[in-house]
C-alpha positions, 0 to 999 in steps of 0.5 A, spaced: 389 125 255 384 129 250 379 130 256 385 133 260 387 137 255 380 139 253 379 141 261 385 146 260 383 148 254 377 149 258 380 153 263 385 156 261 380 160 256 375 161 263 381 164 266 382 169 262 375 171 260 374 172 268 382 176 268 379 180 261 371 182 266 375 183 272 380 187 268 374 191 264 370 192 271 377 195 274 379 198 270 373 202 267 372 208 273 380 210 270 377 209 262 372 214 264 376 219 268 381 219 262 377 221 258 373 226 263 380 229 263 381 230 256 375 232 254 376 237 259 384 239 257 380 240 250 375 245 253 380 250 258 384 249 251 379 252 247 376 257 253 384 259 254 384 262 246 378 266 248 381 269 253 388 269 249 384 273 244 380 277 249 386 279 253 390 281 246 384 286 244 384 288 252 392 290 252 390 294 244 385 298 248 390 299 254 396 302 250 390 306 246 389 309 253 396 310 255 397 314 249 390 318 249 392 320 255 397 325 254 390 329 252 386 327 258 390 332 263 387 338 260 380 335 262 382 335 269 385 343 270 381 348 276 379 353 272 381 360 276 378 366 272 386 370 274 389 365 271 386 364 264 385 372 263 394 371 264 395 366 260 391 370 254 395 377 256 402 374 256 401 370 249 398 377 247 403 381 249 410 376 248 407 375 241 406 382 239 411 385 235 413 392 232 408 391 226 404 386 229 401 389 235 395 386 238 390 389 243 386 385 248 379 390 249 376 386 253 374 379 256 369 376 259 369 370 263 362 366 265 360 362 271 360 353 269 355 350 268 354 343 268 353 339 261 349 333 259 356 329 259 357 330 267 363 335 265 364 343 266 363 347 262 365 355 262 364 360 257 370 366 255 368 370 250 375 375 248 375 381 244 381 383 240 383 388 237 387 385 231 392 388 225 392 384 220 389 376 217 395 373 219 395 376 226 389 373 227 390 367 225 396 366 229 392 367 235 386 363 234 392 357 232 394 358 239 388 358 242 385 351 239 393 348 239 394 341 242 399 345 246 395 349 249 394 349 257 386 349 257 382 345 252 379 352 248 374 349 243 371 355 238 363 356 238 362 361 233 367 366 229 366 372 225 370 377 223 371 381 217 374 377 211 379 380 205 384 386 204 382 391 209 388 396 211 386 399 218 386 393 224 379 391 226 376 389 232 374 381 232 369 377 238 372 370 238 367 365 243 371 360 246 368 354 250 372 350 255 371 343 257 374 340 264 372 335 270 
């Protein structure tokens, strides 16, 4: 009996190391694909927070836009010279008061011309004659305010500094910048 029972003994553990092989070269290729899947979750995980972050930054830069744009329609105003010549005459004389009168003597307005940055670019140059510091103050705020229609930028200004009685004649240059 105990060569019987050394037989099943024999058996029984040949029976489970062909179940183990057989187990192990079945089960192998479905091993490998799991941890092929892992391997790849742990991957687009980690591709998808860099596009998470890249995405954040891409929304702050888009509502930094949209903000900015606000601004951007005074780079794509047409330029008509009549148009420009009455918007500086209406304010002139809408703002002019008893005390505070203001004449324009003259306005020049030049041709545009391209600019290194691919937009256009046309020169004004108007000369006024002002009352007082203050007036002329007011006027230059009102060119150069965000408010303003046209995106009047300020080349050079000179003008006769301190207590002076009478008014005096001002040459204001200004420069807009559209598309």
């Amino acid at each position: 009996m105990q060569v019987q029972n050394k037989n099943n003994k024999f058996v029984s553990y040949l029976i489970i190391l062909v179940t183990l092989f057989i187990l192990v070269l079945v089960t192998k290729d479905q091993v490998v694909n799991l941890q092929e899947n892992l391997d790849l979750k742990e991957t687009y995980a980690n591709e998808l927070s860099s596009k998470k972050v890249k995405l954040g930054e891409l929304n702050t830069l888009k509502s930094e836009i949209i903000n900015s744009q606000d601004n951007m329609w005074k780079y794509s105003v047409e330029i008509n010279e009549d148009e420009i010549i009455d918007y500086l005459y209406s304010y002139i004389e809408r703002t002019n008061g008893l005390d505070w009168v203001a004449f324009i003597r003259a306005i020049s307005i030049w041709e545009a011309s391209e600019t290194e940055i691919w937009f256009k670019e046309t020169s004004v140059n108007l000369s006024i004659k002002i009352p007082n510091e203050k007036r002329l103050k007011e006027i230059l705020d009102f060119l150069t305010s965000s408010k303003s229609k046209y995106n009047f930028f300020l080349e050079s200004f000179t003008f006769p500094y301190g207590k002076t009685d009478n008014s005096f004649n001002v040459s204001i240059p200004l420069k807009i910048i559209y598309n």
